[in-house]
C-alpha positions as a LaTeX table, in Angstrom:
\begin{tabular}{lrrr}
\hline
Residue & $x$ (\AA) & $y$ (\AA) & $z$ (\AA) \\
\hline
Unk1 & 91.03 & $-104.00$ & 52.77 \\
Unk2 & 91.17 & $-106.63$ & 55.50 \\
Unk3 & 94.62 & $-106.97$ & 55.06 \\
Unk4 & 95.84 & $-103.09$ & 55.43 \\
Unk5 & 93.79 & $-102.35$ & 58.49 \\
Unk6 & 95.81 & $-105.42$ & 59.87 \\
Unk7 & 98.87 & $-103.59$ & 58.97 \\
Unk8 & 98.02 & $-100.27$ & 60.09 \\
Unk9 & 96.97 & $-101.77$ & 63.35 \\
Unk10 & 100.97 & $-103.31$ & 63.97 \\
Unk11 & 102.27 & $-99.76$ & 63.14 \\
Unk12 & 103.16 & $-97.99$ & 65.79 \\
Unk13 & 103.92 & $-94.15$ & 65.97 \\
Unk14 & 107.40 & $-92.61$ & 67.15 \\
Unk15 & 105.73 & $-90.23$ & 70.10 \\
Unk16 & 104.46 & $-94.05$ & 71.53 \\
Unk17 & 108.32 & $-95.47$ & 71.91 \\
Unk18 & 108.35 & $-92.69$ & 74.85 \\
Unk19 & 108.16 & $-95.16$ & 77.58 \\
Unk20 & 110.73 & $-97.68$ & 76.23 \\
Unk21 & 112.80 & $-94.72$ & 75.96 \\
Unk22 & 112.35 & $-93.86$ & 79.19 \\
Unk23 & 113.23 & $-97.42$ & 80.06 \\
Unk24 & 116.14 & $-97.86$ & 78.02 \\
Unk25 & 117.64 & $-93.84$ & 79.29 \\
Unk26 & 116.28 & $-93.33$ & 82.73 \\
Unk27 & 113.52 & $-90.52$ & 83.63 \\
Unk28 & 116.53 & $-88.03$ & 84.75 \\
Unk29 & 118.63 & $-88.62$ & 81.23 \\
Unk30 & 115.66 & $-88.42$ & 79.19 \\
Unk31 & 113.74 & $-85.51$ & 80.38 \\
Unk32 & 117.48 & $-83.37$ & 80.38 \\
Unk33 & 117.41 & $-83.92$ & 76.98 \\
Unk34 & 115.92 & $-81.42$ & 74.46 \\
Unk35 & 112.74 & $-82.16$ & 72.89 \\
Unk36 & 113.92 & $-82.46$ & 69.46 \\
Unk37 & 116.57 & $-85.18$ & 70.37 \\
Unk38 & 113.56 & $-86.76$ & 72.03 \\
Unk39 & 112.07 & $-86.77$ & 69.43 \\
Unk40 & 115.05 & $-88.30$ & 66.96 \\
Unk41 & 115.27 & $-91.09$ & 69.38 \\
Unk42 & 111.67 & $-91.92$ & 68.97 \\
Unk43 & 111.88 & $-91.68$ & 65.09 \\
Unk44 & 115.09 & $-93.86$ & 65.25 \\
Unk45 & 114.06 & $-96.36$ & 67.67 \\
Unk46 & 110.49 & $-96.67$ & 65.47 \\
Unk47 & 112.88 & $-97.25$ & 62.60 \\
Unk48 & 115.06 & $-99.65$ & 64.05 \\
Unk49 & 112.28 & $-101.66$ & 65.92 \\
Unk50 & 110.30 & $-101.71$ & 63.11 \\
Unk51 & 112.37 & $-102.60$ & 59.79 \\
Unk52 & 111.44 & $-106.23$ & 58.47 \\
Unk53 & 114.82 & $-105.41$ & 56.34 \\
Unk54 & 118.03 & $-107.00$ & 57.08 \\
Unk55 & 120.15 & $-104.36$ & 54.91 \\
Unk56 & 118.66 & $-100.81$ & 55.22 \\
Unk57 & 118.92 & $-98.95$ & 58.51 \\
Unk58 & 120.17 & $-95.91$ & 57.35 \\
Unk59 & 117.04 & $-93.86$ & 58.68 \\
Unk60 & 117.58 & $-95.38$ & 62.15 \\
Unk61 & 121.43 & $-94.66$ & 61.81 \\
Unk62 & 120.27 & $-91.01$ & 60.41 \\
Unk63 & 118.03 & $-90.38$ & 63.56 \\
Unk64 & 120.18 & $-91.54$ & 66.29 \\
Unk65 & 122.57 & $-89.20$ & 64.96 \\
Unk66 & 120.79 & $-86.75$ & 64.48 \\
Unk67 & 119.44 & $-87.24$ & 67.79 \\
Unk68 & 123.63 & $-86.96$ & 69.42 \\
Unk69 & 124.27 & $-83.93$ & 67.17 \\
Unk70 & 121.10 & $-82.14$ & 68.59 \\
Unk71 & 122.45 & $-82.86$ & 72.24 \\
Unk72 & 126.12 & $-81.78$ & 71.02 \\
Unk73 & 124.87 & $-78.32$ & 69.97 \\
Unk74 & 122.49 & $-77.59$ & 72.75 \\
Unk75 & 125.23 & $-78.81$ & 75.59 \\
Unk76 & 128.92 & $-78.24$ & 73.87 \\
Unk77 & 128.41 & $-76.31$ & 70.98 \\
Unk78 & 126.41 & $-73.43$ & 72.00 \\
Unk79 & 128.50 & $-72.80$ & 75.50 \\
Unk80 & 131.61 & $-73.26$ & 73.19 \\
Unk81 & 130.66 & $-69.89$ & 70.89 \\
Unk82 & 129.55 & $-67.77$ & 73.80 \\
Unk83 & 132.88 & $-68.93$ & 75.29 \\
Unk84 & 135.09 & $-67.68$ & 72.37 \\
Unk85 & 133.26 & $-64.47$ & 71.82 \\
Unk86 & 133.38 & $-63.45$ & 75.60 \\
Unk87 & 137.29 & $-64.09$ & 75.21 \\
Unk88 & 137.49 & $-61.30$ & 72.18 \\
Unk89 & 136.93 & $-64.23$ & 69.32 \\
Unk90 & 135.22 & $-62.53$ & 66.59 \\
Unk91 & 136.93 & $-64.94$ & 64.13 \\
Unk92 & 138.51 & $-68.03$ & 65.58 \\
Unk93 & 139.74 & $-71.37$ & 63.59 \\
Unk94 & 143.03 & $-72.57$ & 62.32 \\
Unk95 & 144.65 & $-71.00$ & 59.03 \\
Unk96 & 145.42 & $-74.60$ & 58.05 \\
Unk97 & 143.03 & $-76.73$ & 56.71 \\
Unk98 & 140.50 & $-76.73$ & 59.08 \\
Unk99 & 137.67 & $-74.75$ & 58.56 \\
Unk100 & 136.87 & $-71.67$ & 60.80 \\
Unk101 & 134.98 & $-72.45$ & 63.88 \\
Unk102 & 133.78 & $-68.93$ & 64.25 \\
Unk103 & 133.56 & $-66.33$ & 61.32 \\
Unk104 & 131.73 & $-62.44$ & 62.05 \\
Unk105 & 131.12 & $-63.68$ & 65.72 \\
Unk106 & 128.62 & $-66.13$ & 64.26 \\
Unk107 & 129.24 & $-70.15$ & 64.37 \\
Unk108 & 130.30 & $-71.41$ & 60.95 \\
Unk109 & 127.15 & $-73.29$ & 59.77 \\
Unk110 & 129.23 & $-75.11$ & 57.11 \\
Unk111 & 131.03 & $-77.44$ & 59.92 \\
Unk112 & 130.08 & $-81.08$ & 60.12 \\
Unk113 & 129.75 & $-82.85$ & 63.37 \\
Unk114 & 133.13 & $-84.24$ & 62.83 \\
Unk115 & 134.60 & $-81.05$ & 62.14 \\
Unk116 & 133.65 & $-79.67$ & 65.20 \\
Unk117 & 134.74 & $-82.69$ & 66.95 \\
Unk118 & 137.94 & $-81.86$ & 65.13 \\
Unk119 & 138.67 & $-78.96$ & 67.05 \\
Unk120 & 137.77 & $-81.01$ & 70.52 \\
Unk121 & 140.53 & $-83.20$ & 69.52 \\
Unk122 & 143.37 & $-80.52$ & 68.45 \\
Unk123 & 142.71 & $-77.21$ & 69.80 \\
Unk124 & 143.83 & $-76.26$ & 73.36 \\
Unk125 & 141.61 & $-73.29$ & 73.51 \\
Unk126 & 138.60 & $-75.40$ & 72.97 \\
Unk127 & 139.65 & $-77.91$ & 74.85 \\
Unk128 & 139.79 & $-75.86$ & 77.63 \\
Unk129 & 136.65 & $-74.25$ & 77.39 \\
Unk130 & 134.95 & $-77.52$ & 77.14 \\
Unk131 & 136.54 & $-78.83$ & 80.57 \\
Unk132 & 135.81 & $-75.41$ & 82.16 \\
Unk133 & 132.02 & $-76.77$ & 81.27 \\
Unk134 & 132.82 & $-79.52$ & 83.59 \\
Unk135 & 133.05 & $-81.94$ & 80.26 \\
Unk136 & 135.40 & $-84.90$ & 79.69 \\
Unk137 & 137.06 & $-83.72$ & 76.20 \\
Unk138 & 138.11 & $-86.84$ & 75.44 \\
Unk139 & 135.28 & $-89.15$ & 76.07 \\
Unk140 & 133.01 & $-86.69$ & 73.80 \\
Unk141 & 135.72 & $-86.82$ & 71.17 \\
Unk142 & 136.12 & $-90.51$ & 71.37 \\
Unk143 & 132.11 & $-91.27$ & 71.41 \\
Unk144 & 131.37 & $-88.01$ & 68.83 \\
Unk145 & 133.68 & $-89.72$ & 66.39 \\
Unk146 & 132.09 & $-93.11$ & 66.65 \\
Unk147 & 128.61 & $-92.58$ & 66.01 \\
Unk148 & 130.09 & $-89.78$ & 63.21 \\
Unk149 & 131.65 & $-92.85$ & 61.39 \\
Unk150 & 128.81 & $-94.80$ & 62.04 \\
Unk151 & 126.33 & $-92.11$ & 60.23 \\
Unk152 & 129.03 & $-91.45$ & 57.36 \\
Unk153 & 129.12 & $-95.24$ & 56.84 \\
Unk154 & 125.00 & $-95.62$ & 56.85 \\
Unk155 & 125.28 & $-92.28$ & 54.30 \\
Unk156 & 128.12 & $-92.74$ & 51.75 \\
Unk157 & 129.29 & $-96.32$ & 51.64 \\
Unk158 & 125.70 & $-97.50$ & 52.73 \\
Unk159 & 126.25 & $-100.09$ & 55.08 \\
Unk160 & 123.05 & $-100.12$ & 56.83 \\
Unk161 & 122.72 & $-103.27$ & 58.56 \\
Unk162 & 120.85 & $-103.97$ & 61.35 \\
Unk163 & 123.73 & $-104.74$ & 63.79 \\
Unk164 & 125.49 & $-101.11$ & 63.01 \\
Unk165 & 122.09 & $-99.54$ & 63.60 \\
Unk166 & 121.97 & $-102.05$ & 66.97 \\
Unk167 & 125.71 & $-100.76$ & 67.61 \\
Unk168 & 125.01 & $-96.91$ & 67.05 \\
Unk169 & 121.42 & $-97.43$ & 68.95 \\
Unk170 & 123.30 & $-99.03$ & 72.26 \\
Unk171 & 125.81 & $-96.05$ & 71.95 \\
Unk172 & 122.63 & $-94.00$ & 72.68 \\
Unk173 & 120.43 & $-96.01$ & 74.55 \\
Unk174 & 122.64 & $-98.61$ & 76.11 \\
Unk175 & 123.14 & $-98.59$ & 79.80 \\
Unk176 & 126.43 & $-95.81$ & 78.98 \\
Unk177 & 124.91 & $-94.07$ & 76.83 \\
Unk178 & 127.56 & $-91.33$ & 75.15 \\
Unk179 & 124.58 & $-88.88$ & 75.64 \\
Unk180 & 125.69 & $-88.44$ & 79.60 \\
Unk181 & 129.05 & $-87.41$ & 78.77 \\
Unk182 & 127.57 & $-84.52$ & 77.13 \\
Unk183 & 126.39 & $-83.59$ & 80.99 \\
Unk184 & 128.52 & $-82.00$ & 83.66 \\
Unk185 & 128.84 & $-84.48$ & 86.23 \\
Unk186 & 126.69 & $-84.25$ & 89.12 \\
\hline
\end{tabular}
């Protein structure tokens, strides 16, 4: 009994990584970001601070991402829809292989992260719209697809070591974090 109070006393709980967060982002980067990314940060960094594991990071890898994807939605995604339907788009994608971006007016739900990212990377209508929102395309792309790779690694080839959870976690948290180039500049 001894023994598991000890334990329960070392664990911590996500909402109390707030102030290392805080640390680690800034107060203006951190409180622009939505509360539910907050909140994946905090779950991620209590996963990655707190794994005795040298092989299994995949929930850290799984919130961090989760964490970029939220921010991606709220800033790019979102702005990018409204975007396309006030320019007529009802349905809007390429007849190729890629999957439609917009289907009935309504975001296709069925795109991945790096789907979406797809269409930052080939498409000079979305492209455009994204610099019109004061965005630089290509850093997004470039930093979208890394921690992408990084969470399809953790997920279907599981390599979840603790350096690619440090990697993907200083993509977030690091002093350039990728989250500010979802931002306009100020």
């Amino acid at each position: 009994m001894e023994t598991l109070r000890l334990l329960e006393s070392h664990v911590k709980r996500a909402a109390d990584l707030e102030p290392r967060l805080l640390e680690l982002l800034g107060k203006e980067l951190y409180f622009r970001l939505g509360d539910d990314a907050q909140r994946d940060l905090e779950l991620g960094e209590l996963y990655f601070s707190n794994n005795p594991e040298p092989d299994d990071y995949s929930h850290a890898i799984n919130y961090f991402h989760r964490a970029y994807e939220r921010e991606f939605k709220q800033r790019l995604r979102m702005p990018l829809i409204k975007c396309l339907r006030e320019k007529g788009h009802v349905n809007y994608g390429s007849g190729g292989t890629a999957k439609p971006l917009l289907t009935n007016g309504a975001f296709n739900r069925m795109l991945t992260l790096g789907q979406v990212l797809g269409y930052l990377e080939r498409d000079a209508l979305v492209k455009g719209i994204v610099n019109d929102l004061g965005l630089h395309v290509d850093e997004i792309w470039e930093n979208g697809d890394e921690i992408h790779k990084a969470r399809n690694r953790a997920v279907h080839e599981y390599v979840c070591r603790r350096e690619d959870a440090a990697r993907v976690r200083n993509m977030l948290l690091g002093e350039n974090s990728i989250l500010k180039s979802l931002f306009p500049a100020s």
